[in-house]
C-alpha positions in Angstrom: 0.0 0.0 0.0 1.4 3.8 -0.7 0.6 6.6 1.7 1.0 10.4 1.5 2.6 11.0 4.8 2.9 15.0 6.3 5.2 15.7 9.1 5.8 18.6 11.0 9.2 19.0 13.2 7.8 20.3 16.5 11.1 20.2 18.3 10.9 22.9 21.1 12.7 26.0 20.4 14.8 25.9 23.0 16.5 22.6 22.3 20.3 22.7 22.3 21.9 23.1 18.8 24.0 19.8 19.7 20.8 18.0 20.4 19.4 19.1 16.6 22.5 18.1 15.2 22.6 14.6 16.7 18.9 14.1 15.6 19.3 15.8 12.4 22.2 13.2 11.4 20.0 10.4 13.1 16.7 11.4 11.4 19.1 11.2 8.1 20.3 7.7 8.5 17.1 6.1 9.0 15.6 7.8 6.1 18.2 6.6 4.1 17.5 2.7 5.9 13.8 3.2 5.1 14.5 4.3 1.6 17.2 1.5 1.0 14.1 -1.0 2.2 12.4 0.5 -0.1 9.6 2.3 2.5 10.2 5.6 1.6 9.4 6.1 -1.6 10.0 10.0 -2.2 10.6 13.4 0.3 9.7 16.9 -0.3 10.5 19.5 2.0 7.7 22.1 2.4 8.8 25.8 2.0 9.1 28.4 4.6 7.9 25.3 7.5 9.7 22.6 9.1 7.8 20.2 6.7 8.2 17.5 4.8 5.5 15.6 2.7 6.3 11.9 1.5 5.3 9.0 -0.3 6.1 5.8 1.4 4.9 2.1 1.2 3.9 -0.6 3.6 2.1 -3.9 3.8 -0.3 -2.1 5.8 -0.8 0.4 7.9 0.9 -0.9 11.3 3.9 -1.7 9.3 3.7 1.9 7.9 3.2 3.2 11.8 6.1 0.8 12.8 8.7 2.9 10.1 7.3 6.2 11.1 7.8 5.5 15.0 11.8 4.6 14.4 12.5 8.1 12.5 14.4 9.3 15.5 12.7 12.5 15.6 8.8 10.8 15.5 8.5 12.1 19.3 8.3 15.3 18.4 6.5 15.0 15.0 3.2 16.0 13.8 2.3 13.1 11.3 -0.6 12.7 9.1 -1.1 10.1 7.2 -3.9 9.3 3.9 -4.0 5.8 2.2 -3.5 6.0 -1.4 -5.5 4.1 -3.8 -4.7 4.0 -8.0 -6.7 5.5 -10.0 -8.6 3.5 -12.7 -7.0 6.2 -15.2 -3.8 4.6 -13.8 -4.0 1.1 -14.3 
């Protein structure tokens, strides 16, 4: 299954700049897991917020919660998530 996913980095403001950095590098490397697995599919950043908007896929949606909750940063994330079906233009 695909799924739009929005996230919102809610990290509070006065978080130490070494703490950012550490998750920063963190959040990186498992992106790049998830994407080697396949998961994440593709990233967008959304301009002028601390945003991103991306297309992953999961068996399902537990296994899709189960990716999102090991992003190092998923504590202090505001996630939406909408299950995409194909089109019948698309098939």
């Amino acid at each position: 299954m695909e799924f739009l996913v929005r996230t919102e980095n809610l990290l509070p403001p006065d978080t130490p700049d070494e703490t950012r950095e550490q998750l920063r590098k963190a959040e990186r490397a498992r992106a790049t897991q998830l994407r080697e697995a396949g998961v994440l599919k593709r990233l967008w950043r959304v301009p002028g917020r601390n945003a991103t908007i991306g297309l992953y896929e999961a068996q399902d949606p537990a296994a899709l919660h189960d990716a999102l909750v090991s992003l190092p940063m998923w504590k202090w994330m505001d996630i939406s998530v909408e299950a995409l079906a194909t089109h019948p233009q698309e098939q």
